[in-house]
Structures are given as C-alpha cells and as structure tokens.
C-alpha positions in Angstrom: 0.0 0.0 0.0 1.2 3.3 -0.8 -0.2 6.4 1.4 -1.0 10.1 0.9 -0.6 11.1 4.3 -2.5 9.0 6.4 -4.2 7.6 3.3 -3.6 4.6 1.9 -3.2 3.7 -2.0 -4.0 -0.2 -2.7 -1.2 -1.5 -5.4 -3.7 -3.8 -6.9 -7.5 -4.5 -7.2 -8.1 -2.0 -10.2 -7.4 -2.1 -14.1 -7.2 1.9 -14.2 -6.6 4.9 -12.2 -8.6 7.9 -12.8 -7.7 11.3 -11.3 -8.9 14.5 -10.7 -7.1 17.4 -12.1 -7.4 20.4 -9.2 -7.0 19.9 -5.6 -6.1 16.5 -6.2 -2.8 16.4 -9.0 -2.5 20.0 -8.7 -2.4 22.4 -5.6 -4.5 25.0 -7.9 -7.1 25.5 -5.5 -6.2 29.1 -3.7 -5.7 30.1 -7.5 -8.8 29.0 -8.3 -10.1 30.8 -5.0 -8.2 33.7 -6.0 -9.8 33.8 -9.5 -13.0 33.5 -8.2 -12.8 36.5 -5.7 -11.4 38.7 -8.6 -14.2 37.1 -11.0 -16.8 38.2 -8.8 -15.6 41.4 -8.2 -15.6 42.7 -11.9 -19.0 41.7 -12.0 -20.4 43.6 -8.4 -20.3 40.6 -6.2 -17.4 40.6 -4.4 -17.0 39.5 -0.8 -20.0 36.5 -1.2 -18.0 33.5 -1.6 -16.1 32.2 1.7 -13.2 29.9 0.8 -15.3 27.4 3.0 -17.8 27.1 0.9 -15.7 27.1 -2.2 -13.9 23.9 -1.2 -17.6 22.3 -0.9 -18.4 23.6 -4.4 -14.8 22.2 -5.9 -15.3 20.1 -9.1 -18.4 21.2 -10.2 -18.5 23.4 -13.5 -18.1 27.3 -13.3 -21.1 27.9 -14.6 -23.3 25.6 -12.4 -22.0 27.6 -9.3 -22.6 30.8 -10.4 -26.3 29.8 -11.0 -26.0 28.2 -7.3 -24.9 31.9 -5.9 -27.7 33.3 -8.1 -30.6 31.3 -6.5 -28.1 31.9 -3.0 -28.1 35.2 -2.5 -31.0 36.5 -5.0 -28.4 38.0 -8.1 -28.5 37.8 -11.4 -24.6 37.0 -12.7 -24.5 36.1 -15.9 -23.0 32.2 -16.0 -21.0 33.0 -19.1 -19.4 36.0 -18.1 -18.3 35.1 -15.0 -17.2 31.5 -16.0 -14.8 33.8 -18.5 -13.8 36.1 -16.2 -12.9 33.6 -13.6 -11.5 31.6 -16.5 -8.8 34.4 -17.7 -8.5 35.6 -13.9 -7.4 31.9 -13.1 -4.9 32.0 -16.4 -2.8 35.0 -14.8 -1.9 32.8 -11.7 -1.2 29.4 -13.8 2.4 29.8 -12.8 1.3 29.6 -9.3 0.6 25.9 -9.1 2.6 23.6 -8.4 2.4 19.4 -8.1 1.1 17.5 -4.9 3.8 15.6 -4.9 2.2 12.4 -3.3 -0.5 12.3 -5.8 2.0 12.8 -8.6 4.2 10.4 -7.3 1.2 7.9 -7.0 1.0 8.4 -10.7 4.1 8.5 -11.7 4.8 5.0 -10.1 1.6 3.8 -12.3 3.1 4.9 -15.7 3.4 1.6 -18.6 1.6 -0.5 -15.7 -1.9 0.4 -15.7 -4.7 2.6 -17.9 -4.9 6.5 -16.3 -6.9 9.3 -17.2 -7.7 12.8 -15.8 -11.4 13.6 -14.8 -12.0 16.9 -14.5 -14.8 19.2 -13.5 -13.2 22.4 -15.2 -12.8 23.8 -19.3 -10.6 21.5 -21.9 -8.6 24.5 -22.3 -8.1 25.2 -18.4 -6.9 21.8 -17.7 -4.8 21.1 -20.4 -2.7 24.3 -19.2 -3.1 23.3 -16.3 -0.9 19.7 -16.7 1.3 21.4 -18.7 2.2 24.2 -16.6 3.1 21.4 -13.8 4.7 19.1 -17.0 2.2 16.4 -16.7 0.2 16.2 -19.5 1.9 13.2 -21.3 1.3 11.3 -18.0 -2.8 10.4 -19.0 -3.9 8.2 -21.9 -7.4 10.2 -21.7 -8.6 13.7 -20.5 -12.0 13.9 -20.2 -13.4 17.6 -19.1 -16.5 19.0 -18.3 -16.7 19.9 -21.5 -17.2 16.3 -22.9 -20.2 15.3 -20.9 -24.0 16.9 -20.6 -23.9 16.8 -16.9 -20.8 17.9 -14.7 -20.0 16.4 -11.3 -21.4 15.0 -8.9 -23.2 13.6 -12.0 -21.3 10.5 -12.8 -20.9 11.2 -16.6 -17.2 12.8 -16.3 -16.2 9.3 -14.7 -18.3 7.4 -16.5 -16.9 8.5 -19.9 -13.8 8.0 -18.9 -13.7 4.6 -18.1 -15.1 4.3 -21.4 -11.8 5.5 -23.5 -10.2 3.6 -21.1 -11.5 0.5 -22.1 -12.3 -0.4 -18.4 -15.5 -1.4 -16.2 -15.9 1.5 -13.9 -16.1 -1.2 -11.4 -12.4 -1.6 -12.2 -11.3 1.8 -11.9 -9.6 3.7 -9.1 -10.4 7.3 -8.5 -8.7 9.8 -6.6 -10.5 13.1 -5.6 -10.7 15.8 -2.7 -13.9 17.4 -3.6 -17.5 15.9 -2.6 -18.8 16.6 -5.5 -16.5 15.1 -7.6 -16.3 12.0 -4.7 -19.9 11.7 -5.0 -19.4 11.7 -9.2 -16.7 8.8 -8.9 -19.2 6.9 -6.6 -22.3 7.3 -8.7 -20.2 5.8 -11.4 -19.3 3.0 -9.5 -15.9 3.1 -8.9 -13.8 2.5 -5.8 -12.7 6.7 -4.8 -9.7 7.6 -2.4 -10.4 11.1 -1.0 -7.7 13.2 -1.1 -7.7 15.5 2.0 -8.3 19.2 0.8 -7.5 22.9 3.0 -9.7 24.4 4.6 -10.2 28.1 6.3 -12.3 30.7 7.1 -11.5 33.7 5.0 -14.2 35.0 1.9 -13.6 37.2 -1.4 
C-alpha cells in the first residue's frame, strides 16, 4: 500500500486509475479561490463567496455555481461572463501551481503498468494548461473535461466517460478526488474513490 498522508493507496484490485485534475494532481485550488474573488468582483459581487464554501463547491462546473450563488443570494450574474472572467483571472496565476507531490508520485509509479486518465470538472482548455504548466500532460492516456459530458459532477458522466476510452468497467477503476462533488461523481459511477484530503479556512472574497 502506498499512502497520501495517512491515506492509503491499494497497489492492486483496479485495471485503471482515474484522477482529478485540481485539488487532487494540482495544488491549484487558492488560484482557483483567487480567480474566483477577482471574477466576482468585476462583475459587483465581491466579498459573497467564503473559501469554506468554495472547497464544498470544488469540481463542479463554473457555470453551475454561479447559477447556485444566483438562487443563494437573489443575483443575477451572468454564467457566461463570469465562467470567462474567472476563466482568464485563473490564467494569470497558472504559474502559481505547483504538483502535490504524493499524488503525482502515485501516478508517476503507475506509468506503462496500468490505464490513467484525468477527470476533470473544469474547461478543456483550463486543464490542459493546467498539466502542462506542472509538465504532466503526457502522463494520462485520456482527459475527459467538463466539456465532454452533458452533466458535470457530482453527475457520474465525467467518470463514466472515462472509463469508457479507457476501455475499463468502472467497477475496475480507481479514482482519486478531494472534492464531494467530484467524490460523490466517482461513486455514482461505481468506482472504488480515495479522497484526497483538501485545506480548509475561514477567509471570503
């Protein structure tokens, strides 16, 4: 068994290993906080999401949430504008993120041995700079975003799909994720989920 912290990773019992791209790979997350705050801002509603409540939201698309703070606190953002916004906000701080090493290590042990993909709740576009800022996006023989399915996380179609280029039953598959969205995405799909622990702290945009 390997271990991220206090977690452990079982060596065998799967065919593939399907992982989440931020928060999980990637220690993007107080970017994507960051980005958030600044995306709100622009548009007059700065100082309504707490970092808190963020983390709980991680995974799901842009768009969805900002239709979630709509109905939350009685706005009217548009999804689009704010998804780009946060989107291009996010871009800026790319250089900011860096590799969780155990996860990446994890993978990088995997490598010629076993089928692994990246699941992803954000844009094609946002990802795939994303694993290339960090040098990581030969790693995955798949990289399925939220732009490939109808329904985002904790819908299990990101995971679902996925195991599908694979070429493996999701039963079969091993996914690694921090967010309960994305947790609750692998485990409507059927597949055996290791939560990655994720920060956590008080402070709002």
């Amino acid at each position: 068994m390997a271990s991220i912290g206090s977690i452990s990773l079982p060596q065998n019992g799967y065919d593939a290993v399907i992982f989440d791209c931020d928060g999980t790979l990637v220690d993007s997350m107080p970017a994507h906080f960051e980005a958030w705050c600044e995306a709100l801002a622009i548009h007059g509603a700065g100082g309504i999401f707490k970092e808190d409540v963020f983390f709980a939201m991680g995974g799901r698309p842009t768009r969805d949430i900002v239709v979630e703070l709509n109905d939350e606190y009685d706005l009217k953002l548009d999804p689009a504008a704010v998804a780009f916004a946060k989107r291009e906000s996010f871009l800026k701080r790319i250089k900011s993120v860096t590799l969780i090493d155990e996860v990446a290590d994890f993978a990088r042990s995997l490598r010629g041995k076993v089928p692994m993909a990246v699941a992803s709740g954000g844009s094609r576009m946002v990802v795939e700079k994303t694993l290339c800022a960090v040098g990581i996006s030969d790693w995955f023989d798949e990289v399925v975003t939220a732009d490939d399915v109808k329904e985002g996380k904790p819908a299990p179609d990101i995971y679902l799909h996925a195991a599908r280029l694979l070429a493996v039953t999701p039963a079969r598959c091993l996914a690694l994720e921090d967010a309960p969205a994305g947790i609750l995405s692998a485990q409507n799909a059927g597949m055996q989920v290791i939560a990655v622990p994720s920060p956590l702290s008080s402070s709002q945009c």
